[in-house]
C-alpha positions, 0 to 999 in steps of 0.5 A: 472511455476506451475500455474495449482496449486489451484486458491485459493492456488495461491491468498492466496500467492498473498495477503499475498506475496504482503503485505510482499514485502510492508513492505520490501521495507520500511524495507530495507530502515530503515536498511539504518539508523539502520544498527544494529537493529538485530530485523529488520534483523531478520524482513527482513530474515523472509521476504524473507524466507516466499515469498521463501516458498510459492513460492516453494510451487507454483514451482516457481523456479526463485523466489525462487532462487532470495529469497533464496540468499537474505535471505542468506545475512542476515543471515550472517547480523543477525550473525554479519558476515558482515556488513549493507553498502550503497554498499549492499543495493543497491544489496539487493534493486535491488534484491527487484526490481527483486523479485517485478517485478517476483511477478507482472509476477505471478500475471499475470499469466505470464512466470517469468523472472529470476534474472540476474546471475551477481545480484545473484552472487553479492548476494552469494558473500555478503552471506560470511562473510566479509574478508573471501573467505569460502563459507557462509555454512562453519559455517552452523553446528555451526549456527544450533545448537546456532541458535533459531528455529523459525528463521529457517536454511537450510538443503542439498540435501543429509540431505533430501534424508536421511530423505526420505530413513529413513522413507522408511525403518521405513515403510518397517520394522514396517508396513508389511501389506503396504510393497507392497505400500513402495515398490511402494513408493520406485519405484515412489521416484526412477523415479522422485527425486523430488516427495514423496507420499502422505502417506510420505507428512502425515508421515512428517506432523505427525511427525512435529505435534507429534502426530501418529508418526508411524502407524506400531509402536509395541503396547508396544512402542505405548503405552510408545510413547502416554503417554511421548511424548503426553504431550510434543507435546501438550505443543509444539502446543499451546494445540491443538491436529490437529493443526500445528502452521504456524512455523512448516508449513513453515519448513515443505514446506522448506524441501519438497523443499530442499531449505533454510529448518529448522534444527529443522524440519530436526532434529526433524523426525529423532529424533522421531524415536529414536529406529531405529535411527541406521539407520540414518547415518547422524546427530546423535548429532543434532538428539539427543537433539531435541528427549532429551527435548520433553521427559524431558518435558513430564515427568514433564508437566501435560497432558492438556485435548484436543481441550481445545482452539478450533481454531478461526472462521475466521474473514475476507473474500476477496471480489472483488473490482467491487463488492464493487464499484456496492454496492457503486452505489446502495447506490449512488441510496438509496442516490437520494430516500432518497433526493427524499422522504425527499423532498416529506415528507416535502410537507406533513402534515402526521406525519408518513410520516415524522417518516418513512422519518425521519428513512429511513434518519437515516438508509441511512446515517448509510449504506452509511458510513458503505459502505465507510468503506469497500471501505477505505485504509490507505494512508499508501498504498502510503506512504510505496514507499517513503522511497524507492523513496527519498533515491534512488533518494537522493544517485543519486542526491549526497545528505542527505535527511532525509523523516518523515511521519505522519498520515499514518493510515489516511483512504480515498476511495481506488480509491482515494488512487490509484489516489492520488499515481503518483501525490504525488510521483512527488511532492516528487521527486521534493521537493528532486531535487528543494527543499533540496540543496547539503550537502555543500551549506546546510553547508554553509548556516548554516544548517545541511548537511542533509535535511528534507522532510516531508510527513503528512495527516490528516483528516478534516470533510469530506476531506483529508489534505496532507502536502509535506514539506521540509527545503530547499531552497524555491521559490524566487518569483522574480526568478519565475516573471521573468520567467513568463515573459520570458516564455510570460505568463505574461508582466513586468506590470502583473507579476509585480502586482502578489502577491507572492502566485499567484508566487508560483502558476505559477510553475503548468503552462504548460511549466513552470521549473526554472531549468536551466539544463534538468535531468532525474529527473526534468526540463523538465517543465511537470509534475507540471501542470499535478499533477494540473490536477490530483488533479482538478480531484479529485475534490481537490485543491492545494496550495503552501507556501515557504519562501526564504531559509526556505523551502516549503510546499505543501498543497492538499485537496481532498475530503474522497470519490469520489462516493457521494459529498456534494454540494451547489444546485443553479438555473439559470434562471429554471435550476439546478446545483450543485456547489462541496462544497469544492469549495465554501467558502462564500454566501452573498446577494449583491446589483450589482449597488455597483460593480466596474471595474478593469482591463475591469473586473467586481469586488466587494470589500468584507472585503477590499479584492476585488473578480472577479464577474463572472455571470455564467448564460451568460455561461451556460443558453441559453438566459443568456446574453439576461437577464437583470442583476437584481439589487440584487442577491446571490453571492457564492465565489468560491476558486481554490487553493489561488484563490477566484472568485464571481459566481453570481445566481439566487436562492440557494436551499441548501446543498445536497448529490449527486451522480455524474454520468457520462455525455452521450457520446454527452456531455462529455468533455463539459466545465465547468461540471463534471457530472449529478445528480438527484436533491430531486424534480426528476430532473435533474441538471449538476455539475460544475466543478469550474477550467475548468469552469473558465479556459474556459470562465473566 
């Protein structure tokens, strides 16, 4: 392990290897269904190919290893050698898992933990032709010189050692003044095989690029090198004259390593010092054609002037998240000064006052979302697993199941992204293991044999919509009434007076699974109420839709970020509290003598629909119960999920961006608040926590 290397070194791979071992993931998957779409084979070769180049560069041999017979296998799958099957995938996925797990370790600073040598056996022999016993490297030649460069090769350990000892004697016979230092060169490669020099590292380099190909070149060659192959080495690097392109780089480090190396990076050296190419034994032909083309097209190309494209200023800059999460507090701060002058500006009859106000409104708003911006990702963050998850546990299950996404460009706060992660994967598994039913009974029932999961988000005003559908069996309300009444969530005359959304909800109890046998996949009776919870949390709610024999779909709305809430400010006696705006629904003035009673509880009849009436000061206002009940007050109707409830209050100040801060010690974990603020006028008012509150005293 070569964590001594540069730290920044060390980051870049880790960024840019995340982001391909990503995308691998759902490539892998695609392959499954296109298995001869030759541009996503080249997609994945390329994949692998680039992880096992920087991972070499780092020295980290195990990962190495693990990549380079990946990227074996399709190579022999981009050539048509071998066919895409069930069988290798599962190989190429495990692989996957054990290259992802290296990578966690590098990202760890841990010690790597190989590849089993049974998988990477697998691997090698996946990486011969199919039917044939011949090694893979038989048809090397023949693949070096049809293949495209850019796709890349492997050269051997003898084919390196050559080009090494090419340039030691370029440079012991063109550069006397330097004999000294190719001598010492020549010692350093004789006590470690594996080390070069820098003046070698500059050589190959140059050589790469086209440019300076040898120091101690005659001056009449020099002269004849400059003018003929300038022209084509220009053409080859975009016009730039110290620049290589990303292409050459990752030959160049394939070679340095000896491992998966470009036959043009190998050929292209050799090929450039054509008057001492008898010195070469090796590769005379593949040498050859290379060094034929560049000149060729010098001849005919005219010289572009230099640096006529000057490299792109770099466009972004990695900034750590904490960073971020303390800029987004001190906006949560400008937000409360903002509310607090907004307030004060309105007592005020100063006309400048109010431009000022007015202004410092405009630009707070505009730097809170410019804020927001930096902190959003893609949900696409969390949809990238599923492919990988719904066809595992489709093959364990033994059935067909087909995943659609839509609306993975979706943009949300990046905590929400990381926390909306577990409970989406479960309510994915559990719509492949409850929802689709086997290929069989799929069949029976008319349907095609494969089952559709659909997993979509959208945007709408200031909150997220995710939408987890299937086309299986759906929910049969009367199976769940009787085991809410098995269970003793209910009696027979409850569960009887549930409508059949309040049954679809009963599958987020605690305890609660129609699963008649226990699996490692589901039926255990946890996991449903602790995505309720998760979901709670994030201030979101959660709904169900099914029909008997259509399917199911989920429905979760969380809120864009977790940071700064829009909320309904309310008072209670002379207290202030915040009630979240996505839980409110409704606010009317009422006259409470019209009220009834329904099963011992306290009910107003709305539109023909009849809403609990709940007088939340009696909870959380001392004295509260003391009060007399007024004969009109406001009446803000409150849903969790399906579920809408009254909350009676004494006055309603209106709508107010706040900034939630975390209860202090003592009072954490009280029911029925999910935090403080810092209202307009300076004071401070609680924020409720709807579900808890009502779960507790309702």
């Amino acid at each position: 392990m070569a964590f001594d290397a540069d730290e920044e070194i060390l980051q870049d791979f880790l960024v840019e290897a995340g982001e391909i071992l990503e995308k691998l993931s759902e490539q892998l998957v695609d392959l499954e269904q296109h298995p001869d779409d030759s541009d996503l084979l080249n997609a994945i070769f390329r994949g692998f190919h680039t992880v096992k180049g920087g991972a070499g560069f780092l020295q980290l041999e195990a990962l190495v290893n693990c990549c380079h017979s990946a990227e074996n296998v399709f190579d022999i799958l981009r050539n048509h050698k071998r066919k895409v099957d069930s069988e290798l995938m599962d190989v190429v996925l495990e692989a996957l898992d054990n290259v992802n797990a290296m990578f966690e370790q590098v990202r760890n600073h841990e010690e790597l933990t190989p590849a089993p040598d049974e998988l990477i056996a697998r691997l090698d022999a996946l990486a011969q032709p199919e039917g044939e016993g011949a090694p893979a490297a038989a048809s090397q030649p023949e693949h070096e010189e049809n293949e495209p460069a850019e796709d890349g090769g492997d050269i051997t350990d003898d084919e390196f050692e050559q080009l090494l000892d090419a340039l030691e004697d370029e440079k012991s016979e063109d550069q006397a003044p330097a004999s000294g230092s190719g001598a010492a060169a020549g010692d350093q490669e004789g006590s470690g095989d594996d080390e070069i020099t820098d003046d070698e590292f500059e050589a190959l380099l140059d050589q790469l690029h086209g440019k300076g190909q040898f120091a101690g070149a005659p001056a009449g060659e020099e002269e004849a090198v400059s003018k003929e192959e300038k022209p084509a080495a220009k053409e080859e690097s975009g016009g730039s004259d110290d620049l290589i392109t990303d292409d050459e780089f990752e030959k160049l480090l394939d070679d340095l390593h000896g491992k998966g190396g470009s036959p043009t990076a190998g050929g292209e050296p050799s090929a450039s010092k054509e008057p001492s190419a008898s010195k070469e034994p090796a590769k005379p032909k593949a040498a050859a054609k290379p060094a034929e083309k560049p000149e060729a097209k010098g001849a005919a190309a005219p010289a572009m002037p230099a640096r006529e494209n000057a490299p792109a200023a770099e466009t972004t800059v990695r900034v750590d998240t904490k960073r971020l999460d303390d800029i987004m507090n001190m906006v949560g701060e400008l937000v409360l000064v903002r509310n607090r002058l907004q307030r004060l500006g309105n007592e005020s009859e100063d006309e400048h006052m109010h431009k000022a106000v007015s202004n410092l409104d405009v630009v707070t708003t505009d730097l809170q979302s410019a804020v927001m911006q930096t902190r959003m990702q893609p949900i696409k963050k969390v949809f990238g697993r599923f492919p990988r998850v719904v066809r595992d546990l489709a093959r364990n299950l033994k059935k067909e199941v087909n995943l659609v996404m839509h609306g993975e460009d979706t943009d949300l706060d990046k905590n929400l992204v990381e926390a909306l992660s577990d409970p989406l994967v479960h309510l994915v598994r559990n719509s492949v293991d409850h929802g689709i039913e086997a290929p069989e009974v799929r069949e029976k029932a008319g349907k095609p044999r494969q089952g559709t999961v659909t997993l979509s988000a959208e945007q709408e005003g200031d909150h997220i919509l995710l939408f987890i559908e299937d086309d299986g069996a759906g929910m049969d309300p009367e199976v769940l009434r009787r085991k809410a009444v098995e269970k003793g969530i209910y009696d027979q005359d409850a569960a009887d007076r549930l409508t059949n959304s309040e049954c679809f909800n009963l599958i987020f109890a605690a305890g609660f699974s129609t699963k008649d046998q226990i699996s490692d996949v589901s039926g255990r009776g946890v996991g449903m109420d602790v995505v309720k919870t998760k979901i709670g949390q994030l201030n979101g709610q959660l709904s169900i839709e099914s029909e008997l024999g259509k399917g199911s779909r989920i429905v979760i709305k969380v809120p864009l970020t977790l940071a700064i809430m829009p909320t309904l400010m309310i008072m209670l006696g002379d207290q202030s509290f915040a009630l979240p705006l996505v839980n409110v629904v409704e606010i009317f003035h009422l006259d409470l003598t019209k009220t009834n009673i329904v099963d011992g509880r306290e009910c107003i009849v709305v539109r023909e629909k009849v809403f609990p009436l709940f007088h939340i000061k009696r909870w959380l206002v001392r004295g509260g119960t003391s009060q007399e009940v007024p004969e009109n007050a406001h009446v803000v109707i409150v849903a969790m999920g399906t579920k809408q409830v009254g909350f009676v209050v004494d006055q309603l100040v209106g709508q107010e961006e706040v900034v939630i801060k975390p209860l202090g010690r003592a009072l954490q974990g009280t029911p029925g608040m999910a935090g403080a603020t810092i209202t307009g006028d300076g004071r401070i008012a609680l924020i409720i926590d709807v579900p808890s509150l009502l779960q507790h005293y309702g």
